[in-house]
N, C-alpha and C positions, 0 to 999 in steps of 0.2 A: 449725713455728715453736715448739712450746710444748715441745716435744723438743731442739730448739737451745738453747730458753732455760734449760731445768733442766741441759743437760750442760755449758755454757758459767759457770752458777751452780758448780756440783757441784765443777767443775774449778778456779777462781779460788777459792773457798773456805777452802782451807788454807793457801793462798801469804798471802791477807788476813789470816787470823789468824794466821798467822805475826809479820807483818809489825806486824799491831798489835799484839801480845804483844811481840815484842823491842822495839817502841818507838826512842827515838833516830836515829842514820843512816837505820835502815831505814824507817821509818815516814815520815820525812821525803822520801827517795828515791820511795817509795809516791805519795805526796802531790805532788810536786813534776812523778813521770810521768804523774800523771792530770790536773793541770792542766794541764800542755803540750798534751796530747791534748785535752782538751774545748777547751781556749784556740783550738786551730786549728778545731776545727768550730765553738765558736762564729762564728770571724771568717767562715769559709764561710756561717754563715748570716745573717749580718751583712750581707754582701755579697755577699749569692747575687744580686741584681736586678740588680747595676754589669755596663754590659758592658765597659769597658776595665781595666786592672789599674791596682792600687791607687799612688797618687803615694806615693812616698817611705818612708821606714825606721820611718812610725810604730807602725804591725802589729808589728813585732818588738822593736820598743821595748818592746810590752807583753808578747812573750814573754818578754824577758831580766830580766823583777819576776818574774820566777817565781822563778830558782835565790834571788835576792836577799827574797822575801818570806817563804821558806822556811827560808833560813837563817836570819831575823832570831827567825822563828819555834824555832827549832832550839833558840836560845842562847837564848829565854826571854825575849824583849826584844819587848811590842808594840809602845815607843815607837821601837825603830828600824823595825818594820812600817810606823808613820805615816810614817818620814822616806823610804821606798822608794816610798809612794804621793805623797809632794809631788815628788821625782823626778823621776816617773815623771810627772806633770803638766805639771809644768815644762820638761822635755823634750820632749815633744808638744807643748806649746803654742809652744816655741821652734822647733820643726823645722816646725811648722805656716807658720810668719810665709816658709820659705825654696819652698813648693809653694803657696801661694795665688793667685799670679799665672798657673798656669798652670793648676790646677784648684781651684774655689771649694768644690769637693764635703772639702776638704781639713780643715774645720771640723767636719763632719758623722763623717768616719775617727777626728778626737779625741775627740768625744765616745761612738763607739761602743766606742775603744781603752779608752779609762778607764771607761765602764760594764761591759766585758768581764773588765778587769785586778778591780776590786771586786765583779763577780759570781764568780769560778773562785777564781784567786788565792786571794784575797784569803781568801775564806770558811771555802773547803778549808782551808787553813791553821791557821785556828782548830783543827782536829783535834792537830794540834803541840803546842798549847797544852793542851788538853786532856787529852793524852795525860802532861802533866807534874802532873796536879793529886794530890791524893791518889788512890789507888784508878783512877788515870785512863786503865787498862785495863778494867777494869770499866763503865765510863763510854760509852767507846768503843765497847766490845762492844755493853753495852745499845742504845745509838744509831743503830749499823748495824742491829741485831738487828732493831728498833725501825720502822726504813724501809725494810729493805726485805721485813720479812715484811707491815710494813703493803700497800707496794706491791703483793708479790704477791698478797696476800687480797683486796686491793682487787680485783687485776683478772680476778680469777675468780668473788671475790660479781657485780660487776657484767656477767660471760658471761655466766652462767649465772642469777641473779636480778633484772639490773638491768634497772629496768623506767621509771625518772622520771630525765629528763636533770640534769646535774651543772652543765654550762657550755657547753651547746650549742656557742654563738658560737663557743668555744674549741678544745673536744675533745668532739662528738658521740658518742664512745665510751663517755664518761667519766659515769658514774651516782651517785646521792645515796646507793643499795643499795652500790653499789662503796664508796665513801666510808664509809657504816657499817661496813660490812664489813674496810675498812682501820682504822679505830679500835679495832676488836675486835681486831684483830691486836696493836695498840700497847698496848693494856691486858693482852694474855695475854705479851707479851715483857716488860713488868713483873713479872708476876708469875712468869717463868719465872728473871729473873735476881735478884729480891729475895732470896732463899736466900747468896747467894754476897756481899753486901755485909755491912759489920761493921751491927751491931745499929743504931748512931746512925744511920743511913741511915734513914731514916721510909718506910711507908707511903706516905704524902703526895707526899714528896719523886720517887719513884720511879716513881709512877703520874703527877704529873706532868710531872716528864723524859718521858717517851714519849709522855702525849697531846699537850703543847705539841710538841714535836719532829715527833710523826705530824701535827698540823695542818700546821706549816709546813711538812713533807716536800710535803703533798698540793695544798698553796701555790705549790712550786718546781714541781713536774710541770706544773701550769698554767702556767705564768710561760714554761715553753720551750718547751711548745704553742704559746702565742700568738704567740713568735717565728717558732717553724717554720712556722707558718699566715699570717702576713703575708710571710712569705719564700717560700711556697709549697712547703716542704721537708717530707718524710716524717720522714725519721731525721736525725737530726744527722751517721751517719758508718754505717760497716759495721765497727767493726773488734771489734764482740764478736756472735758470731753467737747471732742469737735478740733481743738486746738494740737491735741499732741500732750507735750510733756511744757513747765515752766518755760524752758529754754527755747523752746517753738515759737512762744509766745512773746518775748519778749527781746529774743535778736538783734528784732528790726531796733529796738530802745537804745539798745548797748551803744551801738554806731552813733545814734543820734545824739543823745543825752551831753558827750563830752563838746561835741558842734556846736550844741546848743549851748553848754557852757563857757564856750570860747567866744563864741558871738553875744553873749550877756556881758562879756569883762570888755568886750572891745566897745558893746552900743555904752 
């Protein structure tokens, strides 16, 4: 497993920073094929317990705010972002009123559709934005750098040291040792990218983007534990060997990504 996961890392590696260095089309392509994929394993885990299949076009409905949330992102616009989530509501709620009569469970699909669209979409996206601020390669980098070396420190301090449960209930794997251990990570990718930012870039500023960002990173990993654990699911998917499914993979981002973008409009 832990040979799948670093050649599976190793390998996606250059294609991401490619893709976050060109920025534009590309980045937004990036963005838009990883919510597709996490979007479908979320809804798998969503309704992994239903045994019949799902009433009507609402599920897709929330895939199709993808190319439309992406692009609004693209051109620099989050106010048409909002107008793709009212939508994308509005339309759920209308095609809801025409499957109620025949399954009630049809109220229960909208509200997992639009929690799913504002958790993947929605969040991911913020990376777009991002990626247009000043420096906002730089930003990027640190952020990823940020989650997922936090991730990995984490889950090797807590192998190999972790010793006091983190969130039992949640993820019995999951250790306080791991969790320090992932903080030290997000404080040494501060200091590995501080060099490379222009001087008015603070100290302050930079240390914390990463700790704020590594907390919520370690926020999101919980968050789709808890799902996968009431749904009874291991992995959200297979399709990155070593890692699980998109959505395994990319969790820890969701949480971070808006942190990150809220501490970019405030520095």
């Amino acid at each position: 497993m832990h040979l799948k996961r670093w050649i599976t890392g190793l390998l996606a590696l250059p294609l991401l920073i490619y893709m976050i260095h060109a920025g534009g089309l590309w980045l937004t392509i990036l963005v838009a094929s990883a919510s597709l994929a996490a979007l479908l394993e979320y809804d798998r885990i969503a309704y992994h317990a239903w045994q019949t299949a799902l009433p009507g076009p609402i599920p897709v409905v929330g895939l199709l705010t993808i190319p439309a949330l992406c692009g609004a992102a693209h051109v620099g616009r989050p106010d048409l972002m909002l107008a793709v989530l009212l939508v994308h509501f509005l339309l759920a709620g209308m095609l809801s009123l025409f499957f109620f009569g025949r399954d009630t469970r049809v109220l229960e699909i909208v509200q997992k559709q639009i929690q799913g669209v504002l958790y993947i979409p929605l969040l991911l996206s913020l990376l777009i934005l991002i990626r247009q601020v000043p420096d906002g390669f730089l930003w990027i980098f640190t952020l990823v750098l940020a989650v997922f070396a936090g991730d990995t420190l984490a889950f090797y301090t807590g192998t190999f040291l972790g010793r006091h449960k983190l969130c039992p209930s949640i993820s019995p794997g999951k250790t306080i040792e791991g969790s320090m251990g992932g903080l030290g990570a997000n404080i040494l990718a501060a200091v590995i990218m501080k060099p490379f930012f222009p001087p008015d870039v603070s100290w302050t500023q930079i240390l914390l983007f990463c700790l704020l960002s590594g907390v919520a990173a370690q926020m999101g990993d919980l968050f789709e534990s808890q799902m996968k654990r009431v749904s009874g699911i291991k992995d959200s998917g297979g399709l990155l060997p070593g890692h699980g499914g998109m959505l395994d993979r990319i969790d820890a981002l969701l949480f971070a990504t808006p942190v990150a973008y809220l501490l970019l409009r405030v520095f």
